[in-house]
N, C-alpha and C positions, 0 to 999 in steps of 0.2 A: 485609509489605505488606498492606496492606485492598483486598481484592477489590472490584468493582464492584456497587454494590446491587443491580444484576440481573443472570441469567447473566450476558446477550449485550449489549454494548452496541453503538454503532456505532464506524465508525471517526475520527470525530470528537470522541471523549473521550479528553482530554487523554495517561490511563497506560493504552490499551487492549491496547498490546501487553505490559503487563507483570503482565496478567492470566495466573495458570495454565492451559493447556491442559485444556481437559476435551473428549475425543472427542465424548462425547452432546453436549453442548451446543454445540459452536465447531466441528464440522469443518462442517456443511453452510453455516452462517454465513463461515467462511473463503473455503470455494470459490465461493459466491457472490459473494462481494467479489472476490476477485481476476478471476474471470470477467468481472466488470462495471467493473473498471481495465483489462483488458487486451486484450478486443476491440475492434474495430476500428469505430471510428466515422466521422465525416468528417473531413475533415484541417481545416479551417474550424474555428477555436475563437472567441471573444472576445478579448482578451487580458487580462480577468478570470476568463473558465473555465482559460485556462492557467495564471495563476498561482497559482490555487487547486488545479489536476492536478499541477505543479509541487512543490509545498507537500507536497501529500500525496507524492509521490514521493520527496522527503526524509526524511520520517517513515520510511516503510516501508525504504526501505535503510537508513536509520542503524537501526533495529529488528532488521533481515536481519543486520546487520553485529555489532553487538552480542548476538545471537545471545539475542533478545528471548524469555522464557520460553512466551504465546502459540505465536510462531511457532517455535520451536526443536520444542516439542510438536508442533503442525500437520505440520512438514516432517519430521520422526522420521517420520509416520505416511506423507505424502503428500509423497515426495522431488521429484517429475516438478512439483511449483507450484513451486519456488524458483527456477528459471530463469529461469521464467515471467515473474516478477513483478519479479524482477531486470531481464531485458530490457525490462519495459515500463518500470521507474523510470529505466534509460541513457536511452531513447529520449528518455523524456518531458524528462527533464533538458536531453538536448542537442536538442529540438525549443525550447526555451526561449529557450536560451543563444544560438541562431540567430534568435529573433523578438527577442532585444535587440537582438544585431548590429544588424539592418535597423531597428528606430529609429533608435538611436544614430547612420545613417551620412546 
């Protein structure tokens, strides 16, 4: 597979997590991403900011689950983020799956 033109991309591009791990470059990059999916903001979203947190919540578990080379790397080094980011993809999912409910009803 062809590496991305620059190190670090964001998580916005499309095969980012199937970029290879490089410590120097992707661990402070990692832990600020997930720092910034997983604290805690206001519960008040749009419901276009959610289904764009949503979205991204899919990526990142199906990535997690696949056992994505990025993070397979990342989480070799820094075991204590996989839960992390685990638990906020559940949450996000099923804080979703409950703002459908309530249109839907």
């Amino acid at each position: 597979m062809r590496e991305c033109a620059i190190e670090v991309c964001d998580f916005e591009y499309p095969k980012v997590f199937d970029i290879t791990y490089r410590p120097d470059v992707h661990r402070r990059f990692m832990i600020d991403e997930i720092r910034l999916r997983t604290q805690r903001r206001g519960s008040r979203k749009s419901g276009r900011a959610l289904a764009h947190e949503m979205e991204q919540a899919c990526r990142w578990r199906e990535a997690i689950r696949r056992n994505a080379p990025l993070l397979k790397g990342f989480f070799a080094e820094e075991p204590e983020w996989r839960d992390r980011i685990l638990s906020w993809c559940e949450k996000t999912l099923a804080r979703g799956v409950r703002s459908k409910r309530k249109v839907s009803s």
